[in-house]
N, CA, C and O of each residue as an XYZ file, in Angstrom:
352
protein
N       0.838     -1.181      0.000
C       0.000      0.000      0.000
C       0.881      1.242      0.000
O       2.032      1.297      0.434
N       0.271      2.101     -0.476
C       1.309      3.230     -0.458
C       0.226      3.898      0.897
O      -0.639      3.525      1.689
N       1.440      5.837      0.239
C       1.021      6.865      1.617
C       0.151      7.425      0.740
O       0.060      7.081     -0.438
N      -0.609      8.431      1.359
C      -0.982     10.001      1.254
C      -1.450     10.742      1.866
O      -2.281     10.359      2.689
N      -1.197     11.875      1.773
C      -1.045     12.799      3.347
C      -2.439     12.993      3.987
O      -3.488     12.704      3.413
N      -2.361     13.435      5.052
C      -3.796     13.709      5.552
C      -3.506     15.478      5.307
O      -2.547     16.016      4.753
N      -4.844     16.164      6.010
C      -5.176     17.010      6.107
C      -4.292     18.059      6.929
O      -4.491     19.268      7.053
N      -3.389     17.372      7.393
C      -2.020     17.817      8.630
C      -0.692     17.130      8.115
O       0.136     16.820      8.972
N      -0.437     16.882      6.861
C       0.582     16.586      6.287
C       1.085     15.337      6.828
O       2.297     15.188      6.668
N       0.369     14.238      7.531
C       0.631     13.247      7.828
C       0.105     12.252      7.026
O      -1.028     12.357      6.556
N       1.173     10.815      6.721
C       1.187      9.764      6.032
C      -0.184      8.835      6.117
O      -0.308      7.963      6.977
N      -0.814      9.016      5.499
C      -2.257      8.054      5.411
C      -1.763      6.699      4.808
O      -1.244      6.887      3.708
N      -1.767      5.611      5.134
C      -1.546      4.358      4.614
C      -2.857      4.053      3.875
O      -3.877      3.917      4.551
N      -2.925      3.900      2.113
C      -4.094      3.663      1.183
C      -3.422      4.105      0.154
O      -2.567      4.989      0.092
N      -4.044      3.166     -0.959
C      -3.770      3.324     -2.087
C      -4.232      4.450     -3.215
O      -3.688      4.628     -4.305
N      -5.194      5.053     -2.762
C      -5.669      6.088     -3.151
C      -5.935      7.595     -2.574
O      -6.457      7.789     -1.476
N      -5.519      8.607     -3.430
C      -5.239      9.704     -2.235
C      -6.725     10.289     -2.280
O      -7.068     11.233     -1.569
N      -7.658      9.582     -3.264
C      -8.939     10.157     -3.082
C     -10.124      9.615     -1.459
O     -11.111     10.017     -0.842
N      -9.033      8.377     -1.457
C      -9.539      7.622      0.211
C      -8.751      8.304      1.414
O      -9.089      8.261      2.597
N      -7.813      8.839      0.969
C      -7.474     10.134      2.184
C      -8.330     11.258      2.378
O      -8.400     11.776      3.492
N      -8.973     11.679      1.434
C      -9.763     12.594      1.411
C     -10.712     12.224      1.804
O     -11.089     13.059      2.626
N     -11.593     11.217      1.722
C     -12.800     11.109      2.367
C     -12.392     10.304      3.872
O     -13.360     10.260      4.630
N     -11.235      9.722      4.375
C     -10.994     10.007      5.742
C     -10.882     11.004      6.302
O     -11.466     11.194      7.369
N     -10.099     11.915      5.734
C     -10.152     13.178      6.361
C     -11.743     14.229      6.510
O     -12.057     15.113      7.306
N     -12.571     13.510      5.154
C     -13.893     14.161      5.877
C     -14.700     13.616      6.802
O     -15.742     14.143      7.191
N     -14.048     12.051      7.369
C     -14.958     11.066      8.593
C     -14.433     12.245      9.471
O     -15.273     13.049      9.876
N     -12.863     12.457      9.867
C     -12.543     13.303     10.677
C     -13.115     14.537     11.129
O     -13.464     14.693     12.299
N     -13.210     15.309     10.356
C     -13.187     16.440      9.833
C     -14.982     16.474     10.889
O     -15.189     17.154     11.894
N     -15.911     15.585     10.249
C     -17.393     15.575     10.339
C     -17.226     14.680     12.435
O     -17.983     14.917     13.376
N     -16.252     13.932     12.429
C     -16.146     13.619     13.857
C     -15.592     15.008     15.184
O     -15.768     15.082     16.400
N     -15.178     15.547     14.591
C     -14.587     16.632     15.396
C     -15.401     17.819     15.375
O     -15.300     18.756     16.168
N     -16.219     17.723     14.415
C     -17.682     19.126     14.655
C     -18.454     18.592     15.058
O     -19.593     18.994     14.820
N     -18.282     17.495     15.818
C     -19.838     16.987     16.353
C     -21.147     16.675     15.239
O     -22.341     16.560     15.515
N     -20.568     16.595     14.075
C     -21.443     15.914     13.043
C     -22.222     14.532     13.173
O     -21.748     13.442     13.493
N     -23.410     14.820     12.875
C     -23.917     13.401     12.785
C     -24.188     12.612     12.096
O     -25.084     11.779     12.228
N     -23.354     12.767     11.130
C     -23.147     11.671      9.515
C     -21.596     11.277      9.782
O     -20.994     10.776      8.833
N     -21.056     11.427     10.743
C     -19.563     10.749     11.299
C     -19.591      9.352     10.376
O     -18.800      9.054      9.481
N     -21.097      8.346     11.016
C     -20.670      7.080     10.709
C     -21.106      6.697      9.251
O     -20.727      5.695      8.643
N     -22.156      7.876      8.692
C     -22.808      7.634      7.012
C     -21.152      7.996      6.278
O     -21.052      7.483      5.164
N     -20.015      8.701      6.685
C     -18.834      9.333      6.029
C     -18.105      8.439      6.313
O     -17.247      8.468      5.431
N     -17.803      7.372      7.213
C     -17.202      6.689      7.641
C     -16.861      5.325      6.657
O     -15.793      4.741      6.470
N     -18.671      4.991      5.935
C     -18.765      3.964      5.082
C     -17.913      4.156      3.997
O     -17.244      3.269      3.466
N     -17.953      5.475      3.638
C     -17.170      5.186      1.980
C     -15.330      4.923      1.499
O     -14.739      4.442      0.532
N     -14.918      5.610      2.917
C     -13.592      5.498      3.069
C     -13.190      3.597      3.657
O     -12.078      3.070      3.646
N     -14.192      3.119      3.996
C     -14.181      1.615      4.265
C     -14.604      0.896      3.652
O     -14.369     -0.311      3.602
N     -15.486      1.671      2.926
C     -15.724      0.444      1.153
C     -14.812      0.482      0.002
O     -14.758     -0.379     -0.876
N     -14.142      1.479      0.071
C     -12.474      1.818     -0.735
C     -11.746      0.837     -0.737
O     -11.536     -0.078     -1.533
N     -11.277      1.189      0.497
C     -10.221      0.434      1.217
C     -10.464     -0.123      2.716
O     -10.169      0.415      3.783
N     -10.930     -1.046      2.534
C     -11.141     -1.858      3.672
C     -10.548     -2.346      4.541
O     -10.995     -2.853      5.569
N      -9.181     -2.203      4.105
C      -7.982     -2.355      5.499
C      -6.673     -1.634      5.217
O      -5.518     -1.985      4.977
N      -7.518     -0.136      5.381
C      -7.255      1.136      5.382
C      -6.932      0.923      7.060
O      -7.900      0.627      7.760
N      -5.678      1.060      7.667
C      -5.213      1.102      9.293
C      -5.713      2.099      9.630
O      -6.149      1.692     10.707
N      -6.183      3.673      9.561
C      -6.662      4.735     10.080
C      -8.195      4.639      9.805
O      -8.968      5.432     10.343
N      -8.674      3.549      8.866
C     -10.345      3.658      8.943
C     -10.737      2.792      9.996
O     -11.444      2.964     10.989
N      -9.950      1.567      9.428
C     -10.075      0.289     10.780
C     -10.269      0.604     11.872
O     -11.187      0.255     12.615
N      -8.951      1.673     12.168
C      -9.124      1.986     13.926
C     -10.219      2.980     13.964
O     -11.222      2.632     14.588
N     -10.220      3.987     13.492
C     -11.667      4.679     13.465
C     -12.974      4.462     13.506
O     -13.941      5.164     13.802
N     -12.803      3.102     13.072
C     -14.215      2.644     12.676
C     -14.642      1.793     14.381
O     -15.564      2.030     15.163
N     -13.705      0.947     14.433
C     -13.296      0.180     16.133
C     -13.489      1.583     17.090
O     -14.398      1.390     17.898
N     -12.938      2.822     17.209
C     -12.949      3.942     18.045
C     -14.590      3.758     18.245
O     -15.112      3.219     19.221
N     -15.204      4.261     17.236
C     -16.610      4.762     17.031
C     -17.353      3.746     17.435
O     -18.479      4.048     17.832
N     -17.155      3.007     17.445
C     -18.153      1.244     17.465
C     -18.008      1.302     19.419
O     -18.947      1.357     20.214
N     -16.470      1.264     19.739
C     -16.412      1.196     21.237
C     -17.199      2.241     22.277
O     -17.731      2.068     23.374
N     -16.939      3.953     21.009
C     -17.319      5.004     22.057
C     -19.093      4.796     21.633
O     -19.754      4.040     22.345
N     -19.549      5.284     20.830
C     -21.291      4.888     20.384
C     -21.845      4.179     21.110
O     -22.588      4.520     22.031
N     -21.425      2.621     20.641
C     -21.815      1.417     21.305
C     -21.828      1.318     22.958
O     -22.535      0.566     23.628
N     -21.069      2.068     23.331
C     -21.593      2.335     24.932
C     -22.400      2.854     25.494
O     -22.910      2.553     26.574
N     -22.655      3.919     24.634
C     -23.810      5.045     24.320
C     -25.007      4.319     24.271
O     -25.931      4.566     25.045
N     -25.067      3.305     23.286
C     -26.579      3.179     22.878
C     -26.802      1.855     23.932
O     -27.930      1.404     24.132
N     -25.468      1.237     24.641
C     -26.000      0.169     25.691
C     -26.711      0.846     26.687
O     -27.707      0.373     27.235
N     -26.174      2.060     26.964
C     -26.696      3.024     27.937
C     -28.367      3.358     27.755
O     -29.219      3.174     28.624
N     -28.578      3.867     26.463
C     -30.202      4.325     26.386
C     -30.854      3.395     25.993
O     -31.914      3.601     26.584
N     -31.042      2.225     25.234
C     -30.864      1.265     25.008
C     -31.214     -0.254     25.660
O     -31.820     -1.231     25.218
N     -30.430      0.081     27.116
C     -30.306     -0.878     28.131
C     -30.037     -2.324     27.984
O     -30.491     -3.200     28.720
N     -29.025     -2.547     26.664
C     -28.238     -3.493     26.096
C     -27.244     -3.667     25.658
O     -27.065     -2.669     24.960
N     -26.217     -4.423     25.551
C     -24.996     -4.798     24.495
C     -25.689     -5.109     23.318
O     -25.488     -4.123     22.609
N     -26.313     -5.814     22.756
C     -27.052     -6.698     21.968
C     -27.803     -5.733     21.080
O     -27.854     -5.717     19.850
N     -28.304     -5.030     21.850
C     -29.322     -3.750     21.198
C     -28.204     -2.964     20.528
O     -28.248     -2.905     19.299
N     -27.545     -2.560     20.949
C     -26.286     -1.386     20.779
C     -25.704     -1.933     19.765
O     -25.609     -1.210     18.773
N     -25.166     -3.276     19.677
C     -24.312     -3.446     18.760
C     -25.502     -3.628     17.082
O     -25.168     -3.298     15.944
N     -26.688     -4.164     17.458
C     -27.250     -3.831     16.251
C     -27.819     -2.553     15.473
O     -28.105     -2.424     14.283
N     -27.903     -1.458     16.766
C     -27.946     -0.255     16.106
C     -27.113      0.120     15.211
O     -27.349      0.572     14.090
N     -25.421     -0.213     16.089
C     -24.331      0.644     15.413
C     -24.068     -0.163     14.094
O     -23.760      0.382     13.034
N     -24.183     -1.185     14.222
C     -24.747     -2.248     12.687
C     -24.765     -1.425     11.961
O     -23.833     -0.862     11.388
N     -26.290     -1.203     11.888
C     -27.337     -0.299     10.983
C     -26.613      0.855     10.277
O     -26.440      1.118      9.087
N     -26.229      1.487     11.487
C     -25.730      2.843     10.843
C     -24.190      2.677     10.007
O     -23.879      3.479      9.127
N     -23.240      1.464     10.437
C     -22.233      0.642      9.412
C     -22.372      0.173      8.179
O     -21.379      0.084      7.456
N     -23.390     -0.132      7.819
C     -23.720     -1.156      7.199
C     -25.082     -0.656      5.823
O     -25.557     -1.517      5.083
C-alpha cells in the first residue's frame, strides 16, 4: 500500500489519495460533532477496507457509540445492532 497525506501533512496508509480525502472528511465531520460521522465513515471503508486509520476509526466509534446506545438502550445486543445499521 502506499502513503498520502492527511489534512495535517501526515502519512495516510491507502492506495488512493482520493480515500485520504474522504478520511479526512470522517474526521473532519467527527470533530464538529457531526452526525453523519458514521454515514462518512462507510465510503472510506468500502475503498479500502484495510485502510489502518479507517479500521481503527471505525473500532474507536463502534467502542465510544456502542456504549452510548447500551446506555439508552439498556443493552450490548441492542447497541451493537444499532451501530450495525448505521455501518452497514
Amino acid at each position: 500500500m502506499s502513503t498520502h497525506p492527511d489534512q495535517h501533512g501526515l502519512a495516510l496508509t491507502c492506495q488512493r489519495a482520493t480515500t485520504a480525502r474522504l478520511f479526512n472528511n470522517t474526521v473532519t465531520a467527527y470533530l464538529g460533532f457531526k452526525q453523519d460521522t458514521g454515514q462518512k465513515l462507510k465510503t472510506p471503508i468500502k475503498e479500502a477496507p484495510n485502510m489502518p486509520m479507517a479500521v481503527s476509526l471505525r473500532g474507536y466509534l463502534t467502542s465510544l457509540v456502542g456504549n452510548q446506545i447500551a446506555h439508552w438502550v439498556g443493552g450490548l445486543d441492542e447497541a451493537r445492532h444499532h451501530w450495525e445499521t448505521i455501518l452497514t
